[in-house]
N, C-alpha and C positions, 0 to 999 in steps of 0.2 A: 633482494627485496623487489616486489612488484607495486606498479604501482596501479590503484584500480581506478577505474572511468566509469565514473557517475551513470547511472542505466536510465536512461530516457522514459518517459512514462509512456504506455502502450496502449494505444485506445482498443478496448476489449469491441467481440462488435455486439451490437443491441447497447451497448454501451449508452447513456446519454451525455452527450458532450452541453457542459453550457451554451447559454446564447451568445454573439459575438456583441449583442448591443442588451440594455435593459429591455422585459416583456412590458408593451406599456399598458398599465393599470388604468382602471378609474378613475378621474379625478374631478373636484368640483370647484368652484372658485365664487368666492362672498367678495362683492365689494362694498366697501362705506365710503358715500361721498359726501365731503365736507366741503360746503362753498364758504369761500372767502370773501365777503359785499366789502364794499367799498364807497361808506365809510362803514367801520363794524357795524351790523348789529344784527343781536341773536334774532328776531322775529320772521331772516329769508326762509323761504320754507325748503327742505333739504328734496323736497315731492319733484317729480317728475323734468328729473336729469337722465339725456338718455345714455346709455351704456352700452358699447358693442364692444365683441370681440374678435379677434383671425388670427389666422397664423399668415395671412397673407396679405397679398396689398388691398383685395377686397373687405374694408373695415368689418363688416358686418357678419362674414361667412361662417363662422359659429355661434354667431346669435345676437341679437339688439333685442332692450326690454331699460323699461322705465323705473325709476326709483319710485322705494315706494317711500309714505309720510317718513321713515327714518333716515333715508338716505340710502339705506341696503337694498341691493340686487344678489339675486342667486344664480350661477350658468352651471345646470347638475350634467349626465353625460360628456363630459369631458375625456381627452386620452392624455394621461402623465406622457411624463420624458417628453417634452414638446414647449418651444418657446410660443406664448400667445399674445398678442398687441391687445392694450384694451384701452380705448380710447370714450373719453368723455365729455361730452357738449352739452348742451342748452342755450337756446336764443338770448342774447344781451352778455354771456360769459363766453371768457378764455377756453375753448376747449383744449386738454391736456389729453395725452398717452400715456401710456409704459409698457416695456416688454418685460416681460416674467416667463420665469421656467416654471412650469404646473410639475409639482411633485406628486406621487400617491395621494390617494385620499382628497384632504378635505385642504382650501386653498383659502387666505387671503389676501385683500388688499386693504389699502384706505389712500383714496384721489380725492385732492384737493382742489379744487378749482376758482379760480378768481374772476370775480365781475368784471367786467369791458367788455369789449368788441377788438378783434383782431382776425384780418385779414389771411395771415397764416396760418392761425391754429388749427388744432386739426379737428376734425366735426365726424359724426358718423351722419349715412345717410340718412336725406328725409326719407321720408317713408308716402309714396307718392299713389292716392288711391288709381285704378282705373277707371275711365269714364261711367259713370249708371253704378259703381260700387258704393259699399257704405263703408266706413274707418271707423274704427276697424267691424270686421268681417264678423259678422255673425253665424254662429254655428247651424 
């Protein structure tokens, strides 16, 4: 009796071999911010919390943009398979972060953020006009 040995698979050539990592797609990311006042109450207005996001230590390097009356921001152009920081401030509030994997498609969050002041938290930048500029820029 023989015994037989498993045949190895044989990459043909023109062949397409997969990729070694995921191709990374589109992806977009919603956030919803919810402030937390201190003491409650429904009437803080959820409007112009700002929002940035990165892959890196520079907060802002894929985008900063202001909430709108609901609380929601939109970041469209994104690249899936990518972890992205996205950190949330406004003057008088805690600003908070989180890091999230952007999957395909379409992304969400919801950031919480509590009234105070604190020294540590983490803030995106200001957005700082040049001299003789107007804030913002008009087209």
């Amino acid at each position: 009796m023989t015994a037989c040995a498993a045949a190895a698979p044989v990459a043909h050539a023109g062949a397409q071999q997969p990729p070694p990592f995921p191709i990374p797609q589109p992806a977009s990311l919603g956030i919803s911010v919810t402030p937390l006042p201190n003491p409650p109450n429904p009437a803080v207005s959820r409007q112009n919390f700002t929002v940035c996001i990165s892959t890196t230590t520079d907060r802002d390097a894929l985008g900063r943009k202001q909430t709108n009356v609901n609380g929601a921001v939109r970041f469209d152009s994104l690249t899936s398979n990518t972890n992205v920081l996205i950190t949330v401030s406004r003057e008088g509030w805690t600003g908070v972060e989180r890091s999230i994997f952007l999957r395909p498609g379409s992304n969400f969050q919801i950031m919480a953020i509590r009234e105070g002041i604190s020294r540590t938290a983490p803030k995106c930048p200001l957005i700082v006009p040049l001299p003789g500029a107007t804030f913002p820029a008009k087209p």
